[in-house]
N, C-alpha and C positions, 0 to 999 in steps of 0.2 A: 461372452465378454463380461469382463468384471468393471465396475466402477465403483469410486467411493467419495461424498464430499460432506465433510466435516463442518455442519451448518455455523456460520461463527455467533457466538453466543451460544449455540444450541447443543446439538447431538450430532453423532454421526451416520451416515444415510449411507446402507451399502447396497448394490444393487448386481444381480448377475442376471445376464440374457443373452438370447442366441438372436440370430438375422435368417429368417428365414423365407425368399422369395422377397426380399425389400422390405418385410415386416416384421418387428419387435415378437419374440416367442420364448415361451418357456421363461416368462419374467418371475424374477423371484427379490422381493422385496425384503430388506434385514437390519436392524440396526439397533444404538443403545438408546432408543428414541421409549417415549412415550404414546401410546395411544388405545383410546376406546372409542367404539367397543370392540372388541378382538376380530369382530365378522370385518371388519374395515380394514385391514389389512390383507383378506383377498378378493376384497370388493377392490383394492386398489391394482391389486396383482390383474383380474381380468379389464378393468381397463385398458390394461399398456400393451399387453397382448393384442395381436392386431394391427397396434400404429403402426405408421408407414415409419420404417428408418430414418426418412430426413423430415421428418414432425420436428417443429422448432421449438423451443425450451418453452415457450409460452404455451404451444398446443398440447404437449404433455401434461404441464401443469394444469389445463382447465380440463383436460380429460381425467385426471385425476379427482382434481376439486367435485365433477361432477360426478363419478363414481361414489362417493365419500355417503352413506347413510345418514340421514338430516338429526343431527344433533354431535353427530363425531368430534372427539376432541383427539387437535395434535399437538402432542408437547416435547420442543425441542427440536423440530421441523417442520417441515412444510411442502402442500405440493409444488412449491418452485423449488426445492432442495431436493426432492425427487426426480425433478425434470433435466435440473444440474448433472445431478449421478447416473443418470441414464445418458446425456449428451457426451460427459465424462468419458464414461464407456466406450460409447460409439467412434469416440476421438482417439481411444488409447491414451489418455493423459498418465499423467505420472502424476505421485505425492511426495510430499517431502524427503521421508525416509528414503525412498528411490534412488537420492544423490548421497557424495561425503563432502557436505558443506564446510566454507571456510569463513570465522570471522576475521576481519580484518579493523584491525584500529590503529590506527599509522596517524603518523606526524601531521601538525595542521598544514595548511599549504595555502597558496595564493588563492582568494578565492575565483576567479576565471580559471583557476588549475582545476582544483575540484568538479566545473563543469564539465570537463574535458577528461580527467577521470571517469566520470560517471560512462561517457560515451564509450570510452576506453576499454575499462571494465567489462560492459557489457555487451561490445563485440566478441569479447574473448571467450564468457561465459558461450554464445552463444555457435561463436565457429568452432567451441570444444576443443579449444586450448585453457584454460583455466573452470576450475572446479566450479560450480555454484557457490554463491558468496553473500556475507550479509557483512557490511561495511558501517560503521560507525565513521561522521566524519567530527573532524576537530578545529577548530576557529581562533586563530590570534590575530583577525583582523577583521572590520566593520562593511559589510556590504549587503545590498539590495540585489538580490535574484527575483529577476522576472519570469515569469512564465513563456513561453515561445511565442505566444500572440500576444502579449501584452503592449503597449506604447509604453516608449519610456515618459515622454513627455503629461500622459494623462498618469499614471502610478506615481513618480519621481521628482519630488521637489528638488531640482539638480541644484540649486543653490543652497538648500539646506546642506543636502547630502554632501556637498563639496565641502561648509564649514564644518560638519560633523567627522567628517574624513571617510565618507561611505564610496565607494567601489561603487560603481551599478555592471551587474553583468547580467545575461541570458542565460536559460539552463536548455534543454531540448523539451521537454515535457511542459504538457498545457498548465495550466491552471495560475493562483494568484502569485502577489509578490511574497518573499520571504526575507525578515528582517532579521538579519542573522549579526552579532556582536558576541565576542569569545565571552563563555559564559551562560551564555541569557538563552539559548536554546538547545537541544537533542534533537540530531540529524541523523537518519540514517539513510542508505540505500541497499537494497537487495534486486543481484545481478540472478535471474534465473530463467532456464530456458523453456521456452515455450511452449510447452508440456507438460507443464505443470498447471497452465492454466486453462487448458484446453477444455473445451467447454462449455467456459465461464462467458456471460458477459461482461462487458468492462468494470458495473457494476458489481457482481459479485464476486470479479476477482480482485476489486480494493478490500472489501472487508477482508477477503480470504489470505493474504497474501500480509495482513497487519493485525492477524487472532491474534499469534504469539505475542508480541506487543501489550495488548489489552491483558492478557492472562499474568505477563510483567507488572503491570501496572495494576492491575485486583490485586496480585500479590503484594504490595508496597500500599492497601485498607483506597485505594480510588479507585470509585466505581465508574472506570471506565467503560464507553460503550461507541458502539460504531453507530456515524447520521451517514446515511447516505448523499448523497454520492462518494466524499471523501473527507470526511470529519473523524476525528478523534473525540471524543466530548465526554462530559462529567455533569451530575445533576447541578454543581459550579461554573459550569461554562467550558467553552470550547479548551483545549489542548492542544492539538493540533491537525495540522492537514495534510493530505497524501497527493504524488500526482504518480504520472504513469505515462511510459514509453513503448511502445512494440518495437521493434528493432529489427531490418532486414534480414539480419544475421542469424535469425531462428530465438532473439532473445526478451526478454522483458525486462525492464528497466522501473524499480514501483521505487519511490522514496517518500521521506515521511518528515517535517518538522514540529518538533513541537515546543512549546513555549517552556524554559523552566523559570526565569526571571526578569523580563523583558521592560524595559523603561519606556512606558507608554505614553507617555510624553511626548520624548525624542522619536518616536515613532512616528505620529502623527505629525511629527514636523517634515519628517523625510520622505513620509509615503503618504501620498494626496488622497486620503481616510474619509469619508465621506461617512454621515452619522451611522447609516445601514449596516456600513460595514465592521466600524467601531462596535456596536452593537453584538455582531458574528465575533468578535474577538474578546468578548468579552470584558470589555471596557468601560467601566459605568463611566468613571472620568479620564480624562487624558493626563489628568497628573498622575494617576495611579500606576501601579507595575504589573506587567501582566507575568505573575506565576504560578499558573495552576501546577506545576509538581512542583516547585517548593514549598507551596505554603498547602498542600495537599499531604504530601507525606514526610516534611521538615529534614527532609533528606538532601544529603548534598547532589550533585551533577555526577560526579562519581561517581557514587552510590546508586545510583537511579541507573547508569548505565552498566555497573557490572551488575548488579541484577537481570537490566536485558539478557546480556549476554548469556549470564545465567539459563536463563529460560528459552532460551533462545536452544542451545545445546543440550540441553533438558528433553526438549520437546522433538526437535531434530537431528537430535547429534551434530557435531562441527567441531574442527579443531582450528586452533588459531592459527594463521596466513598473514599475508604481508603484500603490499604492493612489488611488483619485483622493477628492476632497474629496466629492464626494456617497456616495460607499462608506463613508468614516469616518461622516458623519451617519448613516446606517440603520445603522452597525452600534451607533453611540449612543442611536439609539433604541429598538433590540433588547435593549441590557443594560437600559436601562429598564424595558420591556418582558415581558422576559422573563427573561438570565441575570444581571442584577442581582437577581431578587428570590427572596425565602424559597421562593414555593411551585416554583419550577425546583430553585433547589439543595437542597430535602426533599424532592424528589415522590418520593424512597426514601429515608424516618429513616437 
């Protein structure tokens, strides 16, 4: 069995082994990694030898950690990146290159459409009708995406949001709210099937799943970096944040906001910001604007996004794609359906 996972920020961790009688054999350790002193590298080999095949990512990695000769240095991974590449393996996962990705960057659209896209999309990636896909979206109108367990009533100044002319809608993935205004942010979503993150925990498959992104953004002098659990961030403060779907359908659903000129102000008017979290967005004042890629790389929105794209096709190959006309329909029949209506966007007061 081969495995391979591309530590982000770091190096690449390749890993080949056999299953023999329920136990890891014949492990052979590889990669463009760093480390001394060279005997460590098959001090780590006869560690893995031996485990039991369903040894869980954490029990690899401290079998490894403790194999490791006292004073070893690892540069550009790590034994949780090892433990990754071996679970990898044992799962059969796929990587990028694997697929013929497509980007898509289509017309903006209503934003309760958009939710329903996202669903759309990544049933289809997932029932292997539609390619894998990385989705830039586009915004000509003002609204408040909450996260699936959110209240609207504790996030949503609804009387603000109503004079400011904000939407409140539901997305399906956990996490916080997203203040979104044509302009003032970089969305994306990447539809991919669930094999490519096999393996991972939830945890490492945010980073992994938003390198490309950060390697974008190095590119364009921000030194961006990934915070765990699902941050974006800059030794200037936050950027932005990721959430993430599993999908029945065999698919994964990861999306990504982030801030490029954001009027932080009007923000705090519409979304019930609390100092903490003011703080997490980087907010010294609320009259201020929150743009870390604008005033990071003085680059327009444009400009910031065809560079993704760039790099994006760079790194995984993709040719450009398109929403098609039966995808719009289901996703109109889903706001219908479902994120048009009261009991989706209350199923948490």
């Amino acid at each position: 069995m081969h495995g391979e996972y591309k530590v982000p920020g770091g190096k690449l961790v390749v890993v080949d082994l056999d299953v023999v009688d329920g136990k890891l054999a014949n492990f052979r350790l590889a990669g463009d990694f760093f480390l001394e002193p060279d005997t460590a590298l098959e001090a780590i080999d006869r560690a893995v030898n031996g485990l039991s095949a369903e040894s869980s990512a954490a029990d690899i990695a401290a079998a490894v950690r403790g194999a490791l000769p006292e004073g070893a240095i690892l540069l550009g991974f790590s034994p949780e990146g090892v433990a990754v590449a071996i679970r990898r393996s044992l799962a059969k996962a796929t990587n990028w290159r694997d697929y013929d990705w497509q980007i898509i960057h289509s017309k903006a659209v209503h934003p309760v459409e958009q939710m329903a896209l996202d669903e759309v999309l990544a049933t289809e990636v997932g029932e292997g009708r539609r390619q894998p896909t990385m989705r830039i979206w586009e915004w000509d109108e003002p609204a408040v995406v909450l996260g699936s367990f959110q209240s609207v009533k504790n996030e949503v100044d609804a009387e603000n949001a109503k004079k400011y002319g904000f939407d409140i809608v539901r997305r399906v993935s956990g996490g916080g709210a997203m203040f979104m205004e044509a302009g003032s942010v970089v969305t994306y979503s990447i539809y991919a099937p669930a094999e490519l993150v096999q393996g991972m925990s939830f945890a490492d498959s945010y980073a992994f799943l938003d390198e490309w992104v950060l390697v974008a953004l190095q590119s364009l002098g921000i030194d961006a970096f990934y915070q765990p659990l699902n941050d974006i961030t800059s030794p200037k403060g936050k950027i932005g944040g990721a959430a993430q779907k599993r999908l029945g359908s065999g698919a994964v659903l990861h999306h990504v906001t982030m801030s490029y000129d954001m009027d932080g102000q009007k923000m705090t008017e519409v979304l019930r910001i609390g100092r903490e979290k003011i703080s997490d967005k980087g907010i010294t004042s609320a009259a201020k604007r929150v743009d870390p890629l604008r005033s990071q790389t003085g680059l327009s929105r444009a400009e910031i996004i065809d560079r993704m794209k760039q790099t994006f096709t760079q790194l995984y190959g993709a040719t450009p794609g398109d929403i098609t006309p039966e995808e719009y329909a289901a996703a109109e029949k889903l706001v219908a359906e479902k994120f048009g209506t009261d009991e989706w966007l209350y199923r948490v007061p």
